[in-house]
N, C-alpha and C positions, 0 to 999 in steps of 0.2 A: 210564723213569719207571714201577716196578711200585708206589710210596706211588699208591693212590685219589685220598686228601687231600694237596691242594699248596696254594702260594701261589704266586701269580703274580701279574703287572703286567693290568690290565686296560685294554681297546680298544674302547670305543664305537661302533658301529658306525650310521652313518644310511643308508636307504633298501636293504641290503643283508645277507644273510645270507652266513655262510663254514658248509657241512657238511664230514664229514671225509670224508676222501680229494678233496678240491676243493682246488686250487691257482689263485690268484687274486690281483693284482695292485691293491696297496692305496693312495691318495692321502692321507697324514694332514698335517692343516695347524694344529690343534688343540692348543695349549701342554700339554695333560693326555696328548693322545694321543701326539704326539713325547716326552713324558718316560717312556711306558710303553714305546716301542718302545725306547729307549734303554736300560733299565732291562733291558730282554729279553736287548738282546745284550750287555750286560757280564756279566749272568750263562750262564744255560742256553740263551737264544734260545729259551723256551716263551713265548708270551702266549694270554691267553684272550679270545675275541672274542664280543662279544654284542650284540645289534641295540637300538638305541636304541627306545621304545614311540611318542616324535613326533619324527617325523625334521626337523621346523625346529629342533629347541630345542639351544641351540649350546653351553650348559653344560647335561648333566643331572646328576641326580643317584640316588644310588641307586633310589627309588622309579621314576625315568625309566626304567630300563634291566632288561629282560628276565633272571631269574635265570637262565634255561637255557639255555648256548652251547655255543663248541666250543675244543676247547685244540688252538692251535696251533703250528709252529713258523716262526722268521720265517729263509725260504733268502736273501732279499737286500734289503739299504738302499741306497737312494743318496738325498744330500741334493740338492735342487733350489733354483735361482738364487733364486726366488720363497720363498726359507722353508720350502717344505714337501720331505715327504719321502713317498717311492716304497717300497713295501716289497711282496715278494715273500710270499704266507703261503700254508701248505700245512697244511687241517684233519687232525687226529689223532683225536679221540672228543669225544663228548658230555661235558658236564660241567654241576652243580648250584653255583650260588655259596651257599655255608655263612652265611658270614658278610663284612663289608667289614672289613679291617684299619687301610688306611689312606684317606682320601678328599682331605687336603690337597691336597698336589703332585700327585699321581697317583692312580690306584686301587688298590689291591692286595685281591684278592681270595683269599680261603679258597675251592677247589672240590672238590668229589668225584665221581668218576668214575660215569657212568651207562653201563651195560654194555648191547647189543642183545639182549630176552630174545627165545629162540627158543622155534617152534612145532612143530607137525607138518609133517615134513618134506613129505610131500606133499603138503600142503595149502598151504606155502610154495613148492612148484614149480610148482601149478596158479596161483595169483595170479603168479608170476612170467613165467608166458608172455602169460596175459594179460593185464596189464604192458606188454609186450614190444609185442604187439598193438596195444594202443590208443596207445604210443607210437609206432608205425608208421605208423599213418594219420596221428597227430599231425603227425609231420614229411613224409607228403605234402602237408597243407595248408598247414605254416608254413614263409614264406621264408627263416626263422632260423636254422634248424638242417638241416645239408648231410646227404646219405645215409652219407656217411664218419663222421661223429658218431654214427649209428645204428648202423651197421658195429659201430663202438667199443665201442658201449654192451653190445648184443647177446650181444658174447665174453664177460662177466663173470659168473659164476656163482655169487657171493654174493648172496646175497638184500638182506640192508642196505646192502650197499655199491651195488646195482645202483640200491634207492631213492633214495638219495641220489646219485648220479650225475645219476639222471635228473632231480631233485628241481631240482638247480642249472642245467639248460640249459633249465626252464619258467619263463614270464613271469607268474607269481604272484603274487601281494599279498605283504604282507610279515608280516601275519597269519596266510595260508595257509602260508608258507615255515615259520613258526614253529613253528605247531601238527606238524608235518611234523618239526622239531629236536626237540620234545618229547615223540615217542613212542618208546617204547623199543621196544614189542611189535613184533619185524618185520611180522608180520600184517597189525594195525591199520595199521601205516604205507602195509604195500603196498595195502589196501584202501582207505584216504584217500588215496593217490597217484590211483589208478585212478579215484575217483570224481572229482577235480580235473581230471584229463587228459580226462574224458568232456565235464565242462563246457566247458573252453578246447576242445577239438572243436568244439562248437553255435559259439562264439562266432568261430570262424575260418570256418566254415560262412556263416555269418551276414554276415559281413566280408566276403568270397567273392561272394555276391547281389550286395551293395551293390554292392560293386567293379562287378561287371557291369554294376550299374544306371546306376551314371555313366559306364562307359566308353561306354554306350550313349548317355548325356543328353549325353555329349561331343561322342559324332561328329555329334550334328544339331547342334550349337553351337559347331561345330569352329572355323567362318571366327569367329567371334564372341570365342572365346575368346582363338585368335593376335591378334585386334587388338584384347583389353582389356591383356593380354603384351607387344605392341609399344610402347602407351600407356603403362603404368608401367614402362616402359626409357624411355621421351621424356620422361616427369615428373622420372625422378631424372636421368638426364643434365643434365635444365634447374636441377637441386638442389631440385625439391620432394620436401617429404617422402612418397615411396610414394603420389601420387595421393590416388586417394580414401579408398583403405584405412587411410593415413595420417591422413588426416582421420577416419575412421572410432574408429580406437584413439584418436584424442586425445579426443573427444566420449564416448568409452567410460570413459575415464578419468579426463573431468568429473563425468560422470555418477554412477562410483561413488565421487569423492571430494566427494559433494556434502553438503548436509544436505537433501536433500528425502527425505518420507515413505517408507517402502516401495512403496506402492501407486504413489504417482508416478513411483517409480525404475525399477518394472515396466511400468509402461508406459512410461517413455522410451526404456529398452531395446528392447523389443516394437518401439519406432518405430523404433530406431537397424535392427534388426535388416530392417527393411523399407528402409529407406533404404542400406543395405548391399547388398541385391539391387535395388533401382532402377537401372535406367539413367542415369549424369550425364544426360546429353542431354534425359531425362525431366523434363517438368513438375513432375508429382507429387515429384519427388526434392527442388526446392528447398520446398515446400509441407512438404514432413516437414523437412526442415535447419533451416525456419526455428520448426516447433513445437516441436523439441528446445528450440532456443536458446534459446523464451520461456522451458519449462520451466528450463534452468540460471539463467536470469536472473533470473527470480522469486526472493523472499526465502520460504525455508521455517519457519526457525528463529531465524534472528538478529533479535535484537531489543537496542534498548537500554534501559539498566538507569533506571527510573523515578527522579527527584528531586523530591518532591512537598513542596520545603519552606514552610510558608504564610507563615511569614515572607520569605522570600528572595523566594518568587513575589509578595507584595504591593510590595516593594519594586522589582523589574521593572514591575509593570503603571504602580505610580507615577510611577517614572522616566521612561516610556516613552509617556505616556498623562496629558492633564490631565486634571480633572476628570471626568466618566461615575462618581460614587461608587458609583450604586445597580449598577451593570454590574461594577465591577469588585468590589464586594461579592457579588455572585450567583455572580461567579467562582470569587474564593476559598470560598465556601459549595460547590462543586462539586471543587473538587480538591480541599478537605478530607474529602469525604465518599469522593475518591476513595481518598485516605493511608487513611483507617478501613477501610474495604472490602477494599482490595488488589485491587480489580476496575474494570474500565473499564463495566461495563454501568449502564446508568439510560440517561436523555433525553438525544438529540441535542439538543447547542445551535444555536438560529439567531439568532443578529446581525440583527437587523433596523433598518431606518432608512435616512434619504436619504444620495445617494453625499457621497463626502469627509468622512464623519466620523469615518471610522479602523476600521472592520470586520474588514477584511482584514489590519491592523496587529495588531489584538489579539487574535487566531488566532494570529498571529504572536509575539507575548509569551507567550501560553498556552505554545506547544509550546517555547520559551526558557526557559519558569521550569519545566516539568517535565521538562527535559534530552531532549527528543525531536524527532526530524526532522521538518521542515514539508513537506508535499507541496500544491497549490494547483490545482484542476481549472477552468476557467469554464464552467457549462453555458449560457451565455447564447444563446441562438438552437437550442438544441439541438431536433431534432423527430424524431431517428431514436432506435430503442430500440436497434440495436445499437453507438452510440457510447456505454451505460453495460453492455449486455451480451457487447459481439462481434459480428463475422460468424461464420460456418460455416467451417469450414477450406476448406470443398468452392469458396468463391467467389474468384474471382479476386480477388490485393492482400486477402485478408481479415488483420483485423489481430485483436485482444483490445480489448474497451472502457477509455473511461476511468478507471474504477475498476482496474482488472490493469495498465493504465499506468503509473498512479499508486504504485501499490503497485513495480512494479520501479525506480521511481525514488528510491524513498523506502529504498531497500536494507534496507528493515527490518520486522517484521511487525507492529510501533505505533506509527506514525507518530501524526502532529496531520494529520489530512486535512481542509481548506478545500475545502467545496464552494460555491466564488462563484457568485451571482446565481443560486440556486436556482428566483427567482420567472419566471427568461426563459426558463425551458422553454415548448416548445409541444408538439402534435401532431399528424400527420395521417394518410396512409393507412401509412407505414412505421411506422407505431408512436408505444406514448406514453411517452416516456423516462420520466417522473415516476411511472408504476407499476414498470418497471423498478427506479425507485431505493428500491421499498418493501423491498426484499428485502435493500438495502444497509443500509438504516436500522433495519432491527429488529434488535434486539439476541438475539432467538430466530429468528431464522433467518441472520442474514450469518455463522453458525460455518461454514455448507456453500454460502456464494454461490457458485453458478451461471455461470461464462463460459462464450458457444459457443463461444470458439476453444479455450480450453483444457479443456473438456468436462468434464476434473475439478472438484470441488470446491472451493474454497481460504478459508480460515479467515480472517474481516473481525472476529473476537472482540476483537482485542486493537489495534485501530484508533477512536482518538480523533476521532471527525467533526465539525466544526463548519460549520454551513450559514451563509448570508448573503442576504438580500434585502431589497430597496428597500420593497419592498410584498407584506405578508402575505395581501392578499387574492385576489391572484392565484397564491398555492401550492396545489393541490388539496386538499382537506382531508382524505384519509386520508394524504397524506405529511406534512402541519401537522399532524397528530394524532400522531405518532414522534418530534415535535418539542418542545424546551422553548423560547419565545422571549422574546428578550430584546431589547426596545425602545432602541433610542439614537435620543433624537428631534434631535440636535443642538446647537450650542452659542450660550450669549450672545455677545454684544460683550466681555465682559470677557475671558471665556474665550479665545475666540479671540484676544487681546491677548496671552494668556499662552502658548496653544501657538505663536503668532509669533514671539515671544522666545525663548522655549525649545527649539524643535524648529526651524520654518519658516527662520526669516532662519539661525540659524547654519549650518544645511543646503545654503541656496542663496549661503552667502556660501561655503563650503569647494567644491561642484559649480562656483563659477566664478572659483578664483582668488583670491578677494578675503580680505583680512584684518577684525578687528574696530576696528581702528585705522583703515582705508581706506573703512569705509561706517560710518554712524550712522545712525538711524531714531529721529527723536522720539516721544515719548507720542501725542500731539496728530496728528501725521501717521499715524502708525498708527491711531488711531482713524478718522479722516479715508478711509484705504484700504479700510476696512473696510464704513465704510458708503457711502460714496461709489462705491468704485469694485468692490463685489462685494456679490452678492445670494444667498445660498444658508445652505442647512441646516450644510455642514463646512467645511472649509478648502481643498478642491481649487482652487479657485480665487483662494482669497488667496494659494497658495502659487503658483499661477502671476503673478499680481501681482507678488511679490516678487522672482519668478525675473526677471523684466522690468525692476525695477528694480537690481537686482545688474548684470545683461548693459548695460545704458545705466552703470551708473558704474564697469563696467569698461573699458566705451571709453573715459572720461573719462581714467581713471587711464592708460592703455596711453599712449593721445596725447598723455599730457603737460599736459592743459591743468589738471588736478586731481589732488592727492595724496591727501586727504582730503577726504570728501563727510559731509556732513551734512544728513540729509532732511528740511525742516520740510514745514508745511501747501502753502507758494508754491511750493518745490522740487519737491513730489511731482505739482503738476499742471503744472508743467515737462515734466517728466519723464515723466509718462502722457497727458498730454494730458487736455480737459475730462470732468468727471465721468461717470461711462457712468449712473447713477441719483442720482434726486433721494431725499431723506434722510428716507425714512416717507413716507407716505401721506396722512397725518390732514391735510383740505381747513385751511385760513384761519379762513373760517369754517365756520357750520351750513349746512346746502346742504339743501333742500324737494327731495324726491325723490330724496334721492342717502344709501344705507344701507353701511357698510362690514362688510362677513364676514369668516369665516375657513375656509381651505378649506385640506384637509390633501390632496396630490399625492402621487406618487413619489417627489419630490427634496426634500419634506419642507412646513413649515407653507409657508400664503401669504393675503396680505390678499387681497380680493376685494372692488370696487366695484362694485355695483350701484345702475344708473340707472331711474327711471321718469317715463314722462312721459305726459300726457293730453291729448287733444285731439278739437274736436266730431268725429261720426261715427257709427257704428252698433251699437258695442259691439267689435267688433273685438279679440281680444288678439293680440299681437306679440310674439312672443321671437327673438329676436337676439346673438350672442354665442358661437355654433357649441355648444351646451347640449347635453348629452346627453337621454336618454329619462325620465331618474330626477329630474334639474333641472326638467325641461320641468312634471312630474308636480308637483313641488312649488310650481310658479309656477299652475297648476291648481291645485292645493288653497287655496294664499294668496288665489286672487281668491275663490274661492268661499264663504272665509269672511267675507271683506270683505263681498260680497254679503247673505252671509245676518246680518249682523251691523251692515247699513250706518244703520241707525238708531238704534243705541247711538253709535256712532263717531262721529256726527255726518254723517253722508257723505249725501247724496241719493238715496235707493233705487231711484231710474230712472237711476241716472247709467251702469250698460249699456247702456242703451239710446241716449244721448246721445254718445254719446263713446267714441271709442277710446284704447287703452291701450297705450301700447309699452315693453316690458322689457328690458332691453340689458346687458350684461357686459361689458367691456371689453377690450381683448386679445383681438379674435374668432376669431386663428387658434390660439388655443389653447384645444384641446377641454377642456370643463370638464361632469362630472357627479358626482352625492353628493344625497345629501337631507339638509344640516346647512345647506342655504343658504335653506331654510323663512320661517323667522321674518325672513332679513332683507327676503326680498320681499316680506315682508306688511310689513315696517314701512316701505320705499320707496313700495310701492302707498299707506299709508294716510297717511304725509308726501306725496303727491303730490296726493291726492285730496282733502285736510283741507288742506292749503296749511302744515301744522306741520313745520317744519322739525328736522330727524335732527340730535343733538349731533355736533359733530365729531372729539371725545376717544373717540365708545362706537365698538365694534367688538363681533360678536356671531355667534353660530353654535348650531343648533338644528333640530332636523326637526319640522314643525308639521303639527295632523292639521284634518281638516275640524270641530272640535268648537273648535278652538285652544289645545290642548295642544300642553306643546313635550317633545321626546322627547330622549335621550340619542342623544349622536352620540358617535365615537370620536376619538381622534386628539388629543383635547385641549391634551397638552404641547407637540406640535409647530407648534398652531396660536395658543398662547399664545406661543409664543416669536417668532411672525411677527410679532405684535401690536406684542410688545413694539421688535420691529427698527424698526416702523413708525412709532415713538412714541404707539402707544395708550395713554392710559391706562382708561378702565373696559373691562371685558370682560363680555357679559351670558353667562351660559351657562346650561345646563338644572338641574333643581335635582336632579337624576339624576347627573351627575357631578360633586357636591360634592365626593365623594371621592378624583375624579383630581388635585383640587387641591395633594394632597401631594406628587404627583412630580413637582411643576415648579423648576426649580431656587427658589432663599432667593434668589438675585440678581433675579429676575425677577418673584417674589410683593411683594416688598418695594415695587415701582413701581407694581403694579397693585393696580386697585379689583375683588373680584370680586362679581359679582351674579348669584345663582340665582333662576330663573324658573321656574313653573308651567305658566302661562299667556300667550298671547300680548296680552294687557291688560297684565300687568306688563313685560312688553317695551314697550313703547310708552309705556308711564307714567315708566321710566327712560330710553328710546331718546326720545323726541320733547321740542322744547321751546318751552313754553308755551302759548296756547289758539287754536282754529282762527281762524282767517280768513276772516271771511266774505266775502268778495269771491272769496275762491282756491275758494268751494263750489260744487261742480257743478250 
């Protein structure tokens, strides 16, 4: 070969360089590389070889691949079973790629010949021995290279051939090998040899220590180490995979195919890597296994893709949901504003209202109409702050609270999260869960909420919360203050007629069996169930009703004695036996001493009978009826205005003194307290004491002061709706919440008479009927 400039086949070369005078045994498997070898030996058997720049990249391309290699010739092929081919190649000289000729099939490169420029002889002799030198010591340290090799090397008295000699028996980068192919100047070569071999010196040095260090850390760990050796030859015998270390790489390998944050991933690592050197046997080892796992389990990233349609979504709640307009408008007013936003932040909702009227349902619809997984926590009885924040990892059995629970259940980072019965938290000396959940509920701080077990951070931004409770007044009011609430005070009679039909009965007829051909349920009987045989704010209870009678006319049907049932008025008290309540409230007639209220509970409105009666004595008052402190107070107030007011009213102004007075409630083991039941005790005290008897259609509710003002009370719609169960028709109420009068449903304003009151004179003037009795005068 005396042309400089040739063409040749070129050979890509990964992880490895070829210098010339180096003979080296080559594996190609690469359709571009077999077509260059092939190409070599039909013609001249020269190929030119040159080091790929990223040794994974399986096709390169020009830009990929280093211009300056080595031309060499190929002394022998052989093809192997596997496709690939073994090729023998022995470097010739340096060379420059010109240009590429060809790149399709193969490569074919233009090269020209780079020549070793020489120096001062003696100044290439003195680098040459020490050289020689530092290559000496080299191969005392390293177990790679035999004295026979150094022998070898030693004899050769060219200067560039000696560097490159030495060049290929050093474990180099393939950077440093390069720079090494790329200098011409013997000199500079052999002085970048020299300073590379001083390094890999330190670092075999270095290596050396170490070594010692553990042979040392071995021999105190000697017996320990042969029976971790014995144990994973007993695990794989048994077919586990490699013990722990087996377990280790697969958790290593969860790890890094995860989507969790960087910061998280560093530290699970950090853990894995402690859990690695743990002892099995070790406590601590299952305490780390199992905070890895939270970490993999937790969702970091996945979320799913928001469906915020308002049409779609009104059509679900409808479906799903009767009547509740004002609620399921408030809703849709909410996920509309969530589509406009693109953001889940504003007010947590809470569902408020007595059980069984669909709370928990409509949480339920929420996270259906905007295509997102439902997660449902109950804090009811909760009184520990680490069931909403964790334990410590450090406690025995510590787990993550309910909120990181929740979250790994919901596989996803936006969930619809239902925090049920928000109002049954308590607290005591472990803590008060409901400060814990402020951190949950702000929408400027749950980005970085806080669990002790998992000690990181983790991101509640994109988590839709909706709370629920019986009773607002017993939520603390900085967590009622995070809060937007949304009243469902419960339903009519009609209503509930309608979700029977619609939801309940087809529900309990498919849960037992039964067809719509095989049970029937008249108008008439259902109404009948309704107020006869259940008394409450929702449906929980109708539906168990119903479930009772499904289960009775499945017997029917199984035994043969009936194919078809048909439920009137006669059949359903068959079938349930006598009525469990009598149908409203409202007495016969008018009753002297006897005022009906309305008192709004937990479980939603409820009439309220209060009795009074007088008789001689010494003034004496008597309250009876298990009364709370706030009732007691307003049965205080009522006499005392009667008192200071007993000669307008007609009343005997010594009649304290004559006479005792006793107050009664009914239903005494049911604790009863509120100040809205004011006005009716003053109008039972002054029907009892005037002998003018209480109408038996009014019903009335009001907090009255010692002046006889009546004051706004809350609750109203819930307490008009009891009325109306009750068959009340007038309702007196305070002239403060004329305004609540709007949200009581059109079916239930339409029956009632409403009357606002100032004063407790106009209570009485509409509450009592016609002129005292003078004989009934004290």
């Amino acid at each position: 070969m005396t042309n400089d400039k040739i063409q040749l086949p070129l050979l890509p070369l990964r992880g490895l360089l070829v210098f010339p005078s180096m003979v080296l045994h080559l594996d190609v498997g690469r359709e571009k590389s077999i077509s260059a070898i092939e190409k070599a030996m039909m013609e001249n058997q020269y190929i030119f070889l040159a080091a790929q720049k990223r040794t994974r990249l399986k096709e390169p391309e020009p830009k990929d691949i280093y211009s300056i290699g080595t031309v060499s010739v190929v002394k022998q092929m052989i093809k192997l079973p596997n496709g690939t081919m073994r090729v023998l190649v022995e470097g010739l000289y340096r060379a420059e790629i010109l240009r590429y000729v060809e790149q399709e099939q193969d490569f074919i490169v233009e090269v020209n010949k780079l020549p070793d420029i020489e120096s001062d002889l003696y100044e290439q002799e003195a680098l040459m021995r020490s050289l020689l030198t530092q290559f000496e010591k080299y191969t005392s340290l390293s177990q790679k290279i035999t004295h026979e090799t150094f022998a070898t090397v030693a004899d050769i008295d060219e200067p560039g051939r000696l560097a490159d000699i030495i060049t290929s028996h050093l474990s180099l980068k393939i950077k440093e090998k390069q720079a090494l192919l790329e200098t011409q100047a013997i000199k500079d070569r052999l002085q970048l040899l020299i300073q590379y071999i001083s390094n890999e010196q330190k670092v075999l040095d270095l290596e050396k220590k170490i070594g010692q260090r553990v042979k040392t850390s071995m021999e105190k760990t000697q017996k320990e180490y042969y029976l971790r050796e014995q144990l994973k030859a007993i695990q794989k015998e048994l077919g586990e995979k490699d013990g722990k270390m087996g377990e280790v790489d697969d958790l290593r390998e969860q790890i890094n195919d995860s989507t969790m944050p960087g910061r998280i991933q560093t530290v699970a690592l950090k853990e894995l890597d402690r859990y690695e050197k743990v002892p099995q046997s070790s406590a601590e080892s299952s305490v780390i296994r199992n905070y890895i796992e939270w970490l993999l389990a937790l969702p970091w990233e996945e979320k799913t893709a928001d469906r915020i349609d308002i049409n779609q979504a009104e059509k679900i709640l409808n479906r799903e949901h009767y009547g509740l307009e004002k609620v399921k408008e408030r809703i849709l007013e909410y996920l509309a504003v969530q589509k406009l936003t693109s953001s889940i932040k504003g007010p947590i909702l809470c569902l408020a209202g007595p059980p069984g009227v669909g709370k928990t349902s409509l949480a339920k619809s929420i996270a259906h109409a905007v295509n997102r997984n439902f997660i449902r926590i109950s804090l009811g009885g909760i009184r520990d702050e680490a069931e909403i924040r964790g334990h410590r990892r450090t406690y025995i059995g510590a787990m993550p609270g309910r909120i990181i629970q929740g979250m790994k259940k919901a596989k996803t980072i936006n969930p619809v999260f239902l925090l049920d019965e928000i109002d049954k938290m308590a607290h005591d000396f472990r803590g008060d869960p409901s400060s814990a959940l402020l951190e949950v509920l702000d929408p400027e701080q749950n980005r970085q909420f806080s669990d002790h077990f998992i000690e990181e951070t983790y991101d509640l931004s994109n988590v839709l919360f909706i709370a629920t409770a019986n009773y607002i007044n017993n939520i603390p009011a900085p967590l009622l203050d995070r809060m937007e609430v949304i009243s469902i005070a419960g339903y009519t009679e009609i209503e509930k007629q309608h979700i029977a039909k619609r939801h309940l009965l087809p529900k309990q007829l498919k849960e037992n069996g039964l067809t719509k051909g095989q049970l029937q349920m008249r108008d008439n009987a259902l109404q009948k169930l309704i107020r006869l045989y259940t008394r409450e704010a929702g449906v929980r209870n109708l539906e168990r009703q119903l479930a009772a009678l499904c289960r009775k006319a499945a017997k029917l049907v199984v035994s043969g004695k009936k194919k078809r049932i048909v439920i009137t008025e006669n059949i359903l008290e068959e079938l349930l036996g006598k009525p469990l309540y009598r149908y409203g409230l409202v007495e016969k007639e008018h009753q002297v001493g006897t005022a009906t209220g309305l008192a709004y509970t937990a479980v939603g409105g409820d009439t309220l009978a209060i009795e009074v009666s007088h008789y001689p004595g010494k003034g004496k008052l008597t309250l009876t009826g298990k009364l709370g402190d706030v009732m007691q107070e307003s049965a205080q107030a009522a006499f005392s205005y009667i008192r200071s007011r007993a000669t307008e009213l007609n009343i005997d102004p010594s009649f304290y003194e004559n006479c005792d007075i006793h107050i009664h409630v009914p239903e005494g083991a049911t604790p009863k307290d509120g100040p809205s039941a004011g006005i009716t005790m003053a109008t039972a005290l002054v029907s009892s004491l005037t002998g003018r008897a209480v109408r038996k259609e009014v019903a009335m509710t009001g907090e009255i002061t010692l002046r006889g003002r009546v004051l706004p009370i809350g609750g109203l719609k819930e307490k008009t709706l009891s009325a109306h169960r009750a068959g009340i028709s007038t309702v007196i109420i305070p002239e403060d919440n004329k305004k609540d009068i709007e949200s009581i449903p059109e079916s239930v304003r339409k029956d009632l008479t409403f009357i606002t009151v100032r004063h407790l004179d106009q209570v009485l003037q509409h509450a009592l009927v016609g002129e005292q009795d003078e004989s009934n005068k004290s």
